[in-house]
N, C-alpha and C positions, 0 to 999 in steps of 0.2 A: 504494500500500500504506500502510496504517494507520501509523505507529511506533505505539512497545510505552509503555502506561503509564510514566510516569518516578519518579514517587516511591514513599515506602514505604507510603504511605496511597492507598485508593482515590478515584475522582474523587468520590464522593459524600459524601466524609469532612467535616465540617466543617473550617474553619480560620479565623481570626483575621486583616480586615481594619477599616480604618476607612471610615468616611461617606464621607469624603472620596476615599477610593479608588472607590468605588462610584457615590456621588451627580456629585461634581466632575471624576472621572476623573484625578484627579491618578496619575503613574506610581507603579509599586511601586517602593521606592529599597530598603526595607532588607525581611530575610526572616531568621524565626530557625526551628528546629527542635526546640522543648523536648526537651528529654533525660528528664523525667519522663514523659512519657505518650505523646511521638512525635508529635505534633501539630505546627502549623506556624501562622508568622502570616506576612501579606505587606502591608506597610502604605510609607505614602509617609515616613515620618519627620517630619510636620509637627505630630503631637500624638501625648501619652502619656496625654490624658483620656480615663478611662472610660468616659465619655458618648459619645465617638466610634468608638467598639468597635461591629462587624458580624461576621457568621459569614456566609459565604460556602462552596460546596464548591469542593472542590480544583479539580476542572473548571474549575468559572470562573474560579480565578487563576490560572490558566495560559492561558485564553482573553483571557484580559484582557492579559498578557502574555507570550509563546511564548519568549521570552528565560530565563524560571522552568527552560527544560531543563535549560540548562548549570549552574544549580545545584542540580539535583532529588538530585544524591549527596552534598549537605550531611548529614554526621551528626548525630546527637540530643545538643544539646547545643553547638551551634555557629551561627552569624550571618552571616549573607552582606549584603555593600552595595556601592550604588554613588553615586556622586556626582551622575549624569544618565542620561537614557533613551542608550540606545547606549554609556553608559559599561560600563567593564570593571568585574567581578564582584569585590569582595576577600571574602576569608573569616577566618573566629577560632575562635576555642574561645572561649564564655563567658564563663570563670572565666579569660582571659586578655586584659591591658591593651592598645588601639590603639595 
């Protein structure tokens, strides 16, 4: 049996990764949820340059990494990271210091 869609966007939705997640397959480390428009990025942490910016559908980054479940109920407006592939999940709010 199928599982059920996990997030609030569908699989077709765009979202926000880099080159390097796609081209080099570096893992996804960090994942945020904008609070403005519900959208999502899922990127390795290894740059903030714009030039390394990809839009990808949700599908794919969850295909890419199946681990994106346990935090598909990150709300908008909130950040999820981990340290290493098979590392544990942490979470924040934003507009609150690590």
């Amino acid at each position: 049996m199928e599982e059920d869609w996990p997030f609030d966007q569908e699989e077709n939705v765009a979202a926000i990764t880099t080159v390097h997640v796609l081209e080099r397959r570096l893992p996804i480390l960090r994942v945020r949820h904008y609070d403005d428009d519900h959208s999502w990025a899922f990127v390795c942490g290894t740059t903030n340059d714009v030039k390394d910016g990809q839009v990808i559908g949700m599908g794919e980054a969850l295909e890419f990494d199946p681990t994106l479940r346990t935090i598909a109920d990150l709300p908008p407006g909130w950040s999820a990271w981990r340290e290493s592939v098979g590392g544990a999940w942490y979470r924040k709010k934003d507009d609150e210091d690590l």
